[in-house]
PyMOL Python script that loads the backbone (N, CA, C, O; Angstrom):
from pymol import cmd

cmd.read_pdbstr("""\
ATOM      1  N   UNK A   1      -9.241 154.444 110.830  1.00  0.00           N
ATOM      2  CA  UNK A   1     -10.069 154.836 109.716  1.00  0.00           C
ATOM      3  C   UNK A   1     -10.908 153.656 109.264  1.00  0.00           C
ATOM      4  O   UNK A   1     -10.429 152.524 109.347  1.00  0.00           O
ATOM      5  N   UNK A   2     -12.158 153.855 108.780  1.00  0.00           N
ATOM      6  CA  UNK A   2     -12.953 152.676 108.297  1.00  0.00           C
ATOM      7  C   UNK A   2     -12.963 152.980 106.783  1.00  0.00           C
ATOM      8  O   UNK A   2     -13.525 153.960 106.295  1.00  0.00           O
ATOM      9  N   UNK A   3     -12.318 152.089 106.122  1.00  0.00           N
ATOM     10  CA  UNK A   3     -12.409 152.364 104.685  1.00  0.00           C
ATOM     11  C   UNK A   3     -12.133 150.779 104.359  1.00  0.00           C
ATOM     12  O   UNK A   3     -11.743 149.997 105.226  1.00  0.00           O
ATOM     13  N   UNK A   4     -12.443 150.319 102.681  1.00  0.00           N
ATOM     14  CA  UNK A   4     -12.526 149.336 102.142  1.00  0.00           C
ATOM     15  C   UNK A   4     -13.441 148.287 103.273  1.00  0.00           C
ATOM     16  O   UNK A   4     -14.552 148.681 103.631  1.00  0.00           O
ATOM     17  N   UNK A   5     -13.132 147.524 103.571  1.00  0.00           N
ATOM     18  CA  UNK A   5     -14.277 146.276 103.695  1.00  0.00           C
ATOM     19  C   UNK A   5     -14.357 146.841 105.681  1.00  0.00           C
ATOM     20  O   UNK A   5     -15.024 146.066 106.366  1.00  0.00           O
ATOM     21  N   UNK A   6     -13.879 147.764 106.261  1.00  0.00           N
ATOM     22  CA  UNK A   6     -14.459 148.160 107.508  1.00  0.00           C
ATOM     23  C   UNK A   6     -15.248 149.116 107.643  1.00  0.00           C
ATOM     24  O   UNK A   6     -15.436 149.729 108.694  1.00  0.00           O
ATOM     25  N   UNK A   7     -15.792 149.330 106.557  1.00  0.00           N
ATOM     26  CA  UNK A   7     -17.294 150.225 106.384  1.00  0.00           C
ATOM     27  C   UNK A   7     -18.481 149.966 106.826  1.00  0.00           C
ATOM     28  O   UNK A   7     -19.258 149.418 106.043  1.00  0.00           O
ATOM     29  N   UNK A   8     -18.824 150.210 107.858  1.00  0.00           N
ATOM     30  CA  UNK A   8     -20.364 149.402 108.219  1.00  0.00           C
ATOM     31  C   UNK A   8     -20.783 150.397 108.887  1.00  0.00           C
ATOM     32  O   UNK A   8     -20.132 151.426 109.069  1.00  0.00           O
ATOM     33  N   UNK A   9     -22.074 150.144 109.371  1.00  0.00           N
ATOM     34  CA  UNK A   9     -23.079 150.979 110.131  1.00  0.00           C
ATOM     35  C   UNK A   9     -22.439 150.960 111.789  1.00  0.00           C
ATOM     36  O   UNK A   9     -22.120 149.887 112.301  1.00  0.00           O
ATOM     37  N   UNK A  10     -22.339 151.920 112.332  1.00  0.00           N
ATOM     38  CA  UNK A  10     -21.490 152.388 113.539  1.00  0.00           C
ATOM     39  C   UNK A  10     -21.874 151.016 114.490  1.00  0.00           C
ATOM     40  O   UNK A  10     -20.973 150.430 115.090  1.00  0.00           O
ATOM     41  N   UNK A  11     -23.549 150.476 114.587  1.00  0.00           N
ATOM     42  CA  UNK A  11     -23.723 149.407 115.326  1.00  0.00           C
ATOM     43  C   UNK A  11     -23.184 148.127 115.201  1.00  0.00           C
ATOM     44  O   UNK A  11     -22.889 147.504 116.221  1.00  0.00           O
ATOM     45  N   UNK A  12     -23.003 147.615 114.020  1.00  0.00           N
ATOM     46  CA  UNK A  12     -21.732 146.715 114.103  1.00  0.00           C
ATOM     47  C   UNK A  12     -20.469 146.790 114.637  1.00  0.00           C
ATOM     48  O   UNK A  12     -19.756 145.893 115.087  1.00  0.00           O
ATOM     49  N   UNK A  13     -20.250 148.153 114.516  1.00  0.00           N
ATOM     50  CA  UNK A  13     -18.320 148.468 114.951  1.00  0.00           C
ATOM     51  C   UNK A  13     -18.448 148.806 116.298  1.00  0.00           C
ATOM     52  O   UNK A  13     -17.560 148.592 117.124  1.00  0.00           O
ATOM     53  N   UNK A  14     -19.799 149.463 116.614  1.00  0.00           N
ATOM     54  CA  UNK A  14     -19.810 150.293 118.062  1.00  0.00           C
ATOM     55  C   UNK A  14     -18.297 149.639 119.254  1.00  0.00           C
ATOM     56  O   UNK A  14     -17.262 150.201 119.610  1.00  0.00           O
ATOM     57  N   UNK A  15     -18.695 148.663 119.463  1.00  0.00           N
ATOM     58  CA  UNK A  15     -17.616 147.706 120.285  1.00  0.00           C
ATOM     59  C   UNK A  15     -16.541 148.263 119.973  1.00  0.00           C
ATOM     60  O   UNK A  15     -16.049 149.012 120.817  1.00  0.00           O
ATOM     61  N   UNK A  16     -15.917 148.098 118.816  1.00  0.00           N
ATOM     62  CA  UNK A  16     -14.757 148.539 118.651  1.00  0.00           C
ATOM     63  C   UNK A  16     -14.577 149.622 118.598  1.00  0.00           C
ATOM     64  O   UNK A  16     -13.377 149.628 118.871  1.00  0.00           O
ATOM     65  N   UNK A  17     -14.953 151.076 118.385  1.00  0.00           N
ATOM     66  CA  UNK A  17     -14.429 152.579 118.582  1.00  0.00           C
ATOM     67  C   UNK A  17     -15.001 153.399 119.502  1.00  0.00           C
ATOM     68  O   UNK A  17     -15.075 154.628 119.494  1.00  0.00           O
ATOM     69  N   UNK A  18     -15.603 152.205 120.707  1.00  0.00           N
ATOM     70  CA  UNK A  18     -16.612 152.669 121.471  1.00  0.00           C
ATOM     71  C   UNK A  18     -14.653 153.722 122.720  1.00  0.00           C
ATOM     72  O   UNK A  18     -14.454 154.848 123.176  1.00  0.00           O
ATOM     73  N   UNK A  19     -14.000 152.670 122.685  1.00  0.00           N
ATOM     74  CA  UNK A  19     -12.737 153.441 123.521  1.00  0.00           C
ATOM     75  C   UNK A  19     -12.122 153.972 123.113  1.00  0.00           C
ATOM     76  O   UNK A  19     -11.335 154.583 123.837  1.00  0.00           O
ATOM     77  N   UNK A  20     -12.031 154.136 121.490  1.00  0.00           N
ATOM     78  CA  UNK A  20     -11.437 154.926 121.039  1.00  0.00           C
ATOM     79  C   UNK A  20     -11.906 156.814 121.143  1.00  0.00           C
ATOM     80  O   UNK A  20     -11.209 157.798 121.390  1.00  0.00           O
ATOM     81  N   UNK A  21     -13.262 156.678 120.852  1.00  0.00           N
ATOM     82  CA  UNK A  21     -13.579 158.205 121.084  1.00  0.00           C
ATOM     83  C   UNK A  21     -13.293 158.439 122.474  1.00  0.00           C
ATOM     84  O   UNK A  21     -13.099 159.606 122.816  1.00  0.00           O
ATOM     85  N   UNK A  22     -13.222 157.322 123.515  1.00  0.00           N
ATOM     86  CA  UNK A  22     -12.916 158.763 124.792  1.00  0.00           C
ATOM     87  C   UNK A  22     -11.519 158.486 124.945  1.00  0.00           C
ATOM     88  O   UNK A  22     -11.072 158.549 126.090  1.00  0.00           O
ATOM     89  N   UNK A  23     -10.670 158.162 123.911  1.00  0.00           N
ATOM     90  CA  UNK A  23      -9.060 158.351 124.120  1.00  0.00           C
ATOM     91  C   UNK A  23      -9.025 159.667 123.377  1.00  0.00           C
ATOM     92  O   UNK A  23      -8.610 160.706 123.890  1.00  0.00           O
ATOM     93  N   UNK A  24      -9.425 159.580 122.299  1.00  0.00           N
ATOM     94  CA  UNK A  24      -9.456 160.900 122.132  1.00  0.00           C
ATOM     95  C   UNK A  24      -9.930 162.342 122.163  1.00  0.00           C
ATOM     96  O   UNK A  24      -9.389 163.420 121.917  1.00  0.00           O
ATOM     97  N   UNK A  25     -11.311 161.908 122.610  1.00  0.00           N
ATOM     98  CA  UNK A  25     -11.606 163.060 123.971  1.00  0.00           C
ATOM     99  C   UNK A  25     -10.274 163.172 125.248  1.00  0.00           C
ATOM    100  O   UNK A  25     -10.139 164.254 125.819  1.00  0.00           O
ATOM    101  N   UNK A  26      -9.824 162.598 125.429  1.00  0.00           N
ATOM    102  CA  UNK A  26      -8.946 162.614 126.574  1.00  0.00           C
ATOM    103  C   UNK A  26      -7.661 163.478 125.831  1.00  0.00           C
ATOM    104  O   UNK A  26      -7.193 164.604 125.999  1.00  0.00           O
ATOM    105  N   UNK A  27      -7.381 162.446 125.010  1.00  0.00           N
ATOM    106  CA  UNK A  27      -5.854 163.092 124.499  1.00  0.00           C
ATOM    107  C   UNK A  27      -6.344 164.636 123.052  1.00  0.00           C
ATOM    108  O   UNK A  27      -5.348 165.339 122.880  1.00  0.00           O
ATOM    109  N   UNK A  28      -6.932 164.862 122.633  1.00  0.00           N
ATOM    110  CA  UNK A  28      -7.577 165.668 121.730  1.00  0.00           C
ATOM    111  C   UNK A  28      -8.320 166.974 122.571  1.00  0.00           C
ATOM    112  O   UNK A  28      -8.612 167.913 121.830  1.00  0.00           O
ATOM    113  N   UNK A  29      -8.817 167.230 124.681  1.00  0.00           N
ATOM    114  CA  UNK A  29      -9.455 167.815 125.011  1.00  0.00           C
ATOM    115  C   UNK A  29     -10.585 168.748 124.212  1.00  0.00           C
ATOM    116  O   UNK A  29     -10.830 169.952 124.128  1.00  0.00           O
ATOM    117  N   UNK A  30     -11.191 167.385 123.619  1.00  0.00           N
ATOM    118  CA  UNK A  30     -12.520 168.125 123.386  1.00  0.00           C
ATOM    119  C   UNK A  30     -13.220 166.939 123.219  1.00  0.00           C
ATOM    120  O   UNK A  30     -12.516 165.929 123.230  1.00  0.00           O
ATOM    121  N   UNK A  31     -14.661 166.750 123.036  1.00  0.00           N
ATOM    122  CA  UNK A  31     -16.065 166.143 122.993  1.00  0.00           C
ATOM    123  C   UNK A  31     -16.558 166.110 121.730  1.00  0.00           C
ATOM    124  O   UNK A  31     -16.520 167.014 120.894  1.00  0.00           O
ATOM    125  N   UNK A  32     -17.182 164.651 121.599  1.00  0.00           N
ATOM    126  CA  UNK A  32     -17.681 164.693 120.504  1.00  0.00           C
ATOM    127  C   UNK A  32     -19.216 165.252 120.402  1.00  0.00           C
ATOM    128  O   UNK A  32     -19.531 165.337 121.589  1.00  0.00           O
ATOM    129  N   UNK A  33     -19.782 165.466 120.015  1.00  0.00           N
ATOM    130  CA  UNK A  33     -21.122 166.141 119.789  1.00  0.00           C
ATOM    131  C   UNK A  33     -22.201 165.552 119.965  1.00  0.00           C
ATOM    132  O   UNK A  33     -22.323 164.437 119.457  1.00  0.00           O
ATOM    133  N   UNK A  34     -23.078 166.010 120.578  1.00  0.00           N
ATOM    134  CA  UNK A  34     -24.468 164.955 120.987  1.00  0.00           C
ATOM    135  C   UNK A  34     -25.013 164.585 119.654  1.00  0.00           C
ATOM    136  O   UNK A  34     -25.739 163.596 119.554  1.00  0.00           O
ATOM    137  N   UNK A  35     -24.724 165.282 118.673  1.00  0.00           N
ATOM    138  CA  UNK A  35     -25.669 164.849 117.427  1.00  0.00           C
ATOM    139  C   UNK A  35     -25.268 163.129 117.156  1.00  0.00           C
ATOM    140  O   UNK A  35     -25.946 162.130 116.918  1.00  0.00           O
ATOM    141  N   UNK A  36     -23.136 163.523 117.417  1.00  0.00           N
ATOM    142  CA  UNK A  36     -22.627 162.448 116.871  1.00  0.00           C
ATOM    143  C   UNK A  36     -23.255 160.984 117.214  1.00  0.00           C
ATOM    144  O   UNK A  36     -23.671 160.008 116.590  1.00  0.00           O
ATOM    145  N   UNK A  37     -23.027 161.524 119.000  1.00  0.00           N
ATOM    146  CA  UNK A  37     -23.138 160.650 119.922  1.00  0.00           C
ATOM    147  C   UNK A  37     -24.481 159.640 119.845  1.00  0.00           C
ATOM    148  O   UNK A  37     -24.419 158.426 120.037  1.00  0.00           O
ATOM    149  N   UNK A  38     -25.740 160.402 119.519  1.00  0.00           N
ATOM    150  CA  UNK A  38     -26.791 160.042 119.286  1.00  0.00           C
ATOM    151  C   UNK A  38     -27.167 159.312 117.792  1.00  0.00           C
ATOM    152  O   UNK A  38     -28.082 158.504 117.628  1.00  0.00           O
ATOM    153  N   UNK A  39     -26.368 159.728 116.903  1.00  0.00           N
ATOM    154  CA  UNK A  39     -26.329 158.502 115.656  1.00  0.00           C
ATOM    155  C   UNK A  39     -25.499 157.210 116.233  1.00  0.00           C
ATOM    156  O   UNK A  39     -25.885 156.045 116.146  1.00  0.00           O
ATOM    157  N   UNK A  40     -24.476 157.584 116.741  1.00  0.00           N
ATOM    158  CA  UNK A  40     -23.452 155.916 117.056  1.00  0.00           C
ATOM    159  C   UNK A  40     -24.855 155.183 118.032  1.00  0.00           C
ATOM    160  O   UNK A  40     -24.922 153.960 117.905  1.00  0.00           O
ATOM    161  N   UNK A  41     -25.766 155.722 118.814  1.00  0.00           N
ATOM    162  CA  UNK A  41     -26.570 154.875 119.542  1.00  0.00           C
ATOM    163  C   UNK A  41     -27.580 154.107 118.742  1.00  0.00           C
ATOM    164  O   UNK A  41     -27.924 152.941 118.932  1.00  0.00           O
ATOM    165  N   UNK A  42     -28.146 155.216 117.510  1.00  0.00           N
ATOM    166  CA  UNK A  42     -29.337 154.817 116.836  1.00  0.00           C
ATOM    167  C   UNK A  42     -28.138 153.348 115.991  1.00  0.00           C
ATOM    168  O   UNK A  42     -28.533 152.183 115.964  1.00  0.00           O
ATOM    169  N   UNK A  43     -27.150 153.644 115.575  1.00  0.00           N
ATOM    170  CA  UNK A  43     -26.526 152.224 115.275  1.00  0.00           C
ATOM    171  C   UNK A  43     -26.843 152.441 113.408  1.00  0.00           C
ATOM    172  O   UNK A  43     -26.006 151.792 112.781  1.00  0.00           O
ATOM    173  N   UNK A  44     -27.484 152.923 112.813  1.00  0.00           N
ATOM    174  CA  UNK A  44     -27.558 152.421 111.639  1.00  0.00           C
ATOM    175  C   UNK A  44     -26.352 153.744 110.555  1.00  0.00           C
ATOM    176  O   UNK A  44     -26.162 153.811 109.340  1.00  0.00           O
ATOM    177  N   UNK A  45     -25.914 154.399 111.461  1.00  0.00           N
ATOM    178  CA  UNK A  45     -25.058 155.511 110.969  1.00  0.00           C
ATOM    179  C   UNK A  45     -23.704 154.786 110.188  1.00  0.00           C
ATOM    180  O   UNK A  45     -22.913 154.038 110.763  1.00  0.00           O
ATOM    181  N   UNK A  46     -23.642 155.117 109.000  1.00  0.00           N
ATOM    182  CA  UNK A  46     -23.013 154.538 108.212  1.00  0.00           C
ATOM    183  C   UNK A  46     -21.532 154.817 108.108  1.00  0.00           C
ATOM    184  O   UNK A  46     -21.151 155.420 107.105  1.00  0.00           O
ATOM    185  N   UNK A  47     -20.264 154.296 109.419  1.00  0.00           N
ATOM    186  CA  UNK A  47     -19.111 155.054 109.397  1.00  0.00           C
ATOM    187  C   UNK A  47     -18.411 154.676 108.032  1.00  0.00           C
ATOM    188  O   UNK A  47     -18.368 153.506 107.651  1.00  0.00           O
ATOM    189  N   UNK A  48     -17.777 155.894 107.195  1.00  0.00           N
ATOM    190  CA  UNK A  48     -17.163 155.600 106.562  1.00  0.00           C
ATOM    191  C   UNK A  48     -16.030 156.995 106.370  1.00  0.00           C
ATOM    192  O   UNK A  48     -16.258 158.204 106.415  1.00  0.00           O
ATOM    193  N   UNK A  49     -14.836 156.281 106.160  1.00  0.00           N
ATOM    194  CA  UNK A  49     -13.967 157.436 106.700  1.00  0.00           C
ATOM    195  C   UNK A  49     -13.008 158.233 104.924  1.00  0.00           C
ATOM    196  O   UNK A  49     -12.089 158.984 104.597  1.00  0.00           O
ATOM    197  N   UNK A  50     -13.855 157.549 104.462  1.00  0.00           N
ATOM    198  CA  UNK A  50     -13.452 157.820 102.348  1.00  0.00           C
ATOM    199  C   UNK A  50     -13.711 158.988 102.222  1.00  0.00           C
ATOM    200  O   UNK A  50     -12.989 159.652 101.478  1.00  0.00           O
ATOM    201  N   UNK A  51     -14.853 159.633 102.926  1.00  0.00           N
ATOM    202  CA  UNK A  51     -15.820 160.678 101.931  1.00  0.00           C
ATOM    203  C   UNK A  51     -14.511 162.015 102.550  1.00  0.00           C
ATOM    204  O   UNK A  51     -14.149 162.985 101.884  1.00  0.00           O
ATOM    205  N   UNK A  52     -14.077 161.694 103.827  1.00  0.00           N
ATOM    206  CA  UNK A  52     -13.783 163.286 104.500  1.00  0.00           C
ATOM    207  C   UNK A  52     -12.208 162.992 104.097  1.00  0.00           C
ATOM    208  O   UNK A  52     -11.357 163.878 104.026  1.00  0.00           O
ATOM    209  N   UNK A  53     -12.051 162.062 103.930  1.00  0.00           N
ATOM    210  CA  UNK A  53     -10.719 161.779 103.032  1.00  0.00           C
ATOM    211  C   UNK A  53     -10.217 162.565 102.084  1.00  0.00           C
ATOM    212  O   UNK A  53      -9.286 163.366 102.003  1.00  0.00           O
ATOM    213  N   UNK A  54     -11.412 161.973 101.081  1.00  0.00           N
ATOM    214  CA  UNK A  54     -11.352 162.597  99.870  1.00  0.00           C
ATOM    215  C   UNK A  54     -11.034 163.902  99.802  1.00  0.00           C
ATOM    216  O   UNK A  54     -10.138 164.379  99.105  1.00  0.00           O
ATOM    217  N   UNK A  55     -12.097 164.753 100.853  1.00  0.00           N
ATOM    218  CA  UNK A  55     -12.552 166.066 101.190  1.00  0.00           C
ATOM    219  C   UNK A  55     -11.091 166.893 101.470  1.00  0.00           C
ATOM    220  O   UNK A  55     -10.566 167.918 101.037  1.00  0.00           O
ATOM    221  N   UNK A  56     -10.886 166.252 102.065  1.00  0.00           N
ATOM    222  CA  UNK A  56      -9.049 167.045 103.024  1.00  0.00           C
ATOM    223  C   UNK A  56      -8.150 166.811 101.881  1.00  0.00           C
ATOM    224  O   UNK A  56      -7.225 167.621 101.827  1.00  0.00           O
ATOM    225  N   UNK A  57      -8.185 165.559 100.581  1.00  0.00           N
ATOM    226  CA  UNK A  57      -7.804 165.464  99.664  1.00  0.00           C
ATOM    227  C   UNK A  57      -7.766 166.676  98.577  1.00  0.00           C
ATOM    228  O   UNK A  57      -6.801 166.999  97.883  1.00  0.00           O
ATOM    229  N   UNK A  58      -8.686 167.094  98.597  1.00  0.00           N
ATOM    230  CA  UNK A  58      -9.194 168.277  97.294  1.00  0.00           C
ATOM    231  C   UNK A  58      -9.043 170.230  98.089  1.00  0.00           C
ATOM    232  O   UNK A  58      -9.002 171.392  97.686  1.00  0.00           O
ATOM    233  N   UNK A  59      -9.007 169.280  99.670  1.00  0.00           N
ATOM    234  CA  UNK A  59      -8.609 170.666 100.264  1.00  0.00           C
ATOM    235  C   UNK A  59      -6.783 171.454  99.968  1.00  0.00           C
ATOM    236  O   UNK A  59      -6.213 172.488  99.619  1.00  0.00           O
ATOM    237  N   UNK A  60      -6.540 169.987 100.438  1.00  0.00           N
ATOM    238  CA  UNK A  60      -4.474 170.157 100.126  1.00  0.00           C
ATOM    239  C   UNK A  60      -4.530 170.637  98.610  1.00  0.00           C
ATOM    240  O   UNK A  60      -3.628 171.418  98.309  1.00  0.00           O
ATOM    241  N   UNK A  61      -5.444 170.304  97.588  1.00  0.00           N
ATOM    242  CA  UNK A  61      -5.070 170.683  96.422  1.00  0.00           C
ATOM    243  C   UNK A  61      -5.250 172.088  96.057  1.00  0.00           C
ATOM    244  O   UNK A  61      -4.781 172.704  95.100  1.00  0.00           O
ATOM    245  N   UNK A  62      -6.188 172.563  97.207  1.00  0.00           N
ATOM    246  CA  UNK A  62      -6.355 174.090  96.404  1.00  0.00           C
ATOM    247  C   UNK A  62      -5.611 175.022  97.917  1.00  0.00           C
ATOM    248  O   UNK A  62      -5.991 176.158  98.201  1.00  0.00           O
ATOM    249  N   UNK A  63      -4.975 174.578  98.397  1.00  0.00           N
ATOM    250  CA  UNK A  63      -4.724 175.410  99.846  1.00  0.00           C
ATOM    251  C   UNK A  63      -2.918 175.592  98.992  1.00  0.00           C
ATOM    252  O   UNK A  63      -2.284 174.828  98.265  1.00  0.00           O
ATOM    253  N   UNK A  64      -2.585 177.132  99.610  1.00  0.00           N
ATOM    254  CA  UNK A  64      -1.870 177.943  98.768  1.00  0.00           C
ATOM    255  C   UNK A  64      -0.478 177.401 100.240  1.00  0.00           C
ATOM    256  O   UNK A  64       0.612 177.076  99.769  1.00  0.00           O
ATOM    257  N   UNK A  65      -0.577 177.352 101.558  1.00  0.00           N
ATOM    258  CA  UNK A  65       0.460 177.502 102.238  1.00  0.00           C
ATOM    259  C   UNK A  65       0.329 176.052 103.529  1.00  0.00           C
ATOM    260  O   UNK A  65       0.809 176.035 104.663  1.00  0.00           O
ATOM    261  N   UNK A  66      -0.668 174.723 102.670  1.00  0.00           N
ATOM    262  CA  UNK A  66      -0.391 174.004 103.343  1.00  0.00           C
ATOM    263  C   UNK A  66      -1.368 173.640 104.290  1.00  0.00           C
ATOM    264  O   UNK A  66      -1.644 172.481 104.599  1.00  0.00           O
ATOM    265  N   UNK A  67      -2.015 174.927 104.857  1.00  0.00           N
ATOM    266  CA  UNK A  67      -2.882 174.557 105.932  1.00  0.00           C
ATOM    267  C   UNK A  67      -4.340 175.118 105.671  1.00  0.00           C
ATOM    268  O   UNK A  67      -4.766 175.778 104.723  1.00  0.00           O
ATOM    269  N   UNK A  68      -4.970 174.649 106.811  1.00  0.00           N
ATOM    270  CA  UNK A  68      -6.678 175.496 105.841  1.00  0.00           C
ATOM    271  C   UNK A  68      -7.296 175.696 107.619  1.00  0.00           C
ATOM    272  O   UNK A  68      -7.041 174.907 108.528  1.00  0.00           O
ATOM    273  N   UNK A  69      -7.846 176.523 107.698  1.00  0.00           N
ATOM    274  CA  UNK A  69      -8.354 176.665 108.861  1.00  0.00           C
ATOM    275  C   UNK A  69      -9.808 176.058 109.406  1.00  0.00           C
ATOM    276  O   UNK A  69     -10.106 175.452 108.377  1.00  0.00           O
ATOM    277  N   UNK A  70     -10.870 175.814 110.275  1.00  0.00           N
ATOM    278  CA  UNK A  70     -11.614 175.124 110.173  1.00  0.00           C
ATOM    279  C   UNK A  70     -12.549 175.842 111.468  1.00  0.00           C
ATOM    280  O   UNK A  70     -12.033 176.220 112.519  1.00  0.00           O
ATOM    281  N   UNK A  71     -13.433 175.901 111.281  1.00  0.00           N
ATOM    282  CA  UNK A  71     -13.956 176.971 112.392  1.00  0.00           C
ATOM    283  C   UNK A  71     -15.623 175.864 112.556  1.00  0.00           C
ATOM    284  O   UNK A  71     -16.392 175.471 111.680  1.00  0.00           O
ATOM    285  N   UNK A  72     -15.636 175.692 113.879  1.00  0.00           N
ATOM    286  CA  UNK A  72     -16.821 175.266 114.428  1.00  0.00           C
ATOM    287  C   UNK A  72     -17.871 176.084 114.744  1.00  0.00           C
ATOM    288  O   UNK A  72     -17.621 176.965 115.566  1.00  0.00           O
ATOM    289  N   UNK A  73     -19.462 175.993 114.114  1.00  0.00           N
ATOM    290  CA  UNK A  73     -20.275 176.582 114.310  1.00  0.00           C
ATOM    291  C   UNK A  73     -20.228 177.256 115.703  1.00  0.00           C
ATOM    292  O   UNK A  73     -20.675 178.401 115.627  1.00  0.00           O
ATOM    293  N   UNK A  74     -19.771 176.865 117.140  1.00  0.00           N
ATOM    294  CA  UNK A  74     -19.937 177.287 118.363  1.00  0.00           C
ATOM    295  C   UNK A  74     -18.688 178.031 118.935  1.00  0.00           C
ATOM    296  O   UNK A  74     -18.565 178.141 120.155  1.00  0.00           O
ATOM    297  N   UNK A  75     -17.998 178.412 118.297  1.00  0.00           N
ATOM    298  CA  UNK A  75     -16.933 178.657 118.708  1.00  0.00           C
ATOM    299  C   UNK A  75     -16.912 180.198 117.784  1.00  0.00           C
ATOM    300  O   UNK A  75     -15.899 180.853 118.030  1.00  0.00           O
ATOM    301  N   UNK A  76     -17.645 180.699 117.012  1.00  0.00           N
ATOM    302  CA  UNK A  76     -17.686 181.539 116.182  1.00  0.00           C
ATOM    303  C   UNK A  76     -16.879 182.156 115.769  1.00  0.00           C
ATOM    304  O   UNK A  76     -16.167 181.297 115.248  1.00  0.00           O
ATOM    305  N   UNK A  77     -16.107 183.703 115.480  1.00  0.00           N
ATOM    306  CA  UNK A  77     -14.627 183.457 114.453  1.00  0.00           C
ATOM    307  C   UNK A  77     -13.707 183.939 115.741  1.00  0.00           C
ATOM    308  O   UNK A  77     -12.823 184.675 115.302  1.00  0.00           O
ATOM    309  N   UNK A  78     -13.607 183.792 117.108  1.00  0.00           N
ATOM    310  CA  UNK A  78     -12.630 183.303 117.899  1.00  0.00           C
ATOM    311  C   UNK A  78     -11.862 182.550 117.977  1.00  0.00           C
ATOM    312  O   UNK A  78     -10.760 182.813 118.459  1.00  0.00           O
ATOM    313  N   UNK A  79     -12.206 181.290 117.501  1.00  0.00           N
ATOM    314  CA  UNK A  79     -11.166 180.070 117.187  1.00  0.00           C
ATOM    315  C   UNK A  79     -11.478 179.690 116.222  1.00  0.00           C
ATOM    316  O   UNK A  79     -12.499 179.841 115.552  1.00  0.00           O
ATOM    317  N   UNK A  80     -10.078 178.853 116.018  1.00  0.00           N
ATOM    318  CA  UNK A  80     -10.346 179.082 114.703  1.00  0.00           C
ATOM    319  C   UNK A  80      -9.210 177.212 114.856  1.00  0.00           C
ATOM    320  O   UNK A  80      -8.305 177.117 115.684  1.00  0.00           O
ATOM    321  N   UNK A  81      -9.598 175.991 113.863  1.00  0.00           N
ATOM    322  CA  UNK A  81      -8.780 174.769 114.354  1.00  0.00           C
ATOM    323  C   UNK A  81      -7.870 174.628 112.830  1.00  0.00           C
ATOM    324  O   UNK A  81      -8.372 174.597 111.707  1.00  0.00           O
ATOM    325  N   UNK A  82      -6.791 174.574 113.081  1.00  0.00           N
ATOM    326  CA  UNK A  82      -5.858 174.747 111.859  1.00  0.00           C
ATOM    327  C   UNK A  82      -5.453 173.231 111.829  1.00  0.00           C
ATOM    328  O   UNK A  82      -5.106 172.619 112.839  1.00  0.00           O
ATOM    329  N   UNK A  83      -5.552 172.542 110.248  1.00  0.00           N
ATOM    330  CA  UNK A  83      -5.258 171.525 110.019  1.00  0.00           C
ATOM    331  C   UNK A  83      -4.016 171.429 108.929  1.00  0.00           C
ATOM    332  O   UNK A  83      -4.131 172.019 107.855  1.00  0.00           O
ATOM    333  N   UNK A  84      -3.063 170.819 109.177  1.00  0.00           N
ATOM    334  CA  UNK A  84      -1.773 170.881 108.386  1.00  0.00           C
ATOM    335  C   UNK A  84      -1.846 169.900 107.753  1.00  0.00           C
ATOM    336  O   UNK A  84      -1.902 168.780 108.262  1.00  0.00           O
ATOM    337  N   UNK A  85      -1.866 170.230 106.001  1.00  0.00           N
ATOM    338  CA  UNK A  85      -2.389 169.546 104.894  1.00  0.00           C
ATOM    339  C   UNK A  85      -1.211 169.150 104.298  1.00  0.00           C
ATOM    340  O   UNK A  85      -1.235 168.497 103.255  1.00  0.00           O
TER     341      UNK A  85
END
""", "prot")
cmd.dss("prot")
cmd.show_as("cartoon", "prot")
cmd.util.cbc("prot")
cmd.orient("prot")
């Protein structure tokens, strides 16, 4: 996670989570997204890992049985990715 003083623009860190995304493409079988892929190149993409934190934070607070489901635009309501809060 990049939070407190490892917050920077993806081109500073690139080096460092450059092996991490294809471990977890590997171990996770799935891809990260050309959109993604194409901000970590432009370099000025600002990783910071607080905001979706927070987010999954305020999710556990209103989720009734723990989990919340999460559905990707491309995958439409066939799948469906369940996150245990």
């Amino acid at each position: 996670m990049a939070t407190a003083n490892r917050i920077a623009p993806v081109g500073e860190t690139f080096s460092c989570i450059e092996g991490v995304l294809q471990t977890v493409e590997i171990h996770g079988k799935e891809q990260f997204g050309q959109g993604f892929l194409d901000l970590i190149e432009e370099g000025a993409y600002l990783y910071n890992s607080e905001p979706p934190a927070h987010t999954l934070t305020i999710a556990e607070s209103v989720s009734n049985n723990g989990s919340i489901a999460f559905v990707h635009p491309s995958y439409g309501r066939k799948r469906f990715s369940y996150a245990t809060l």
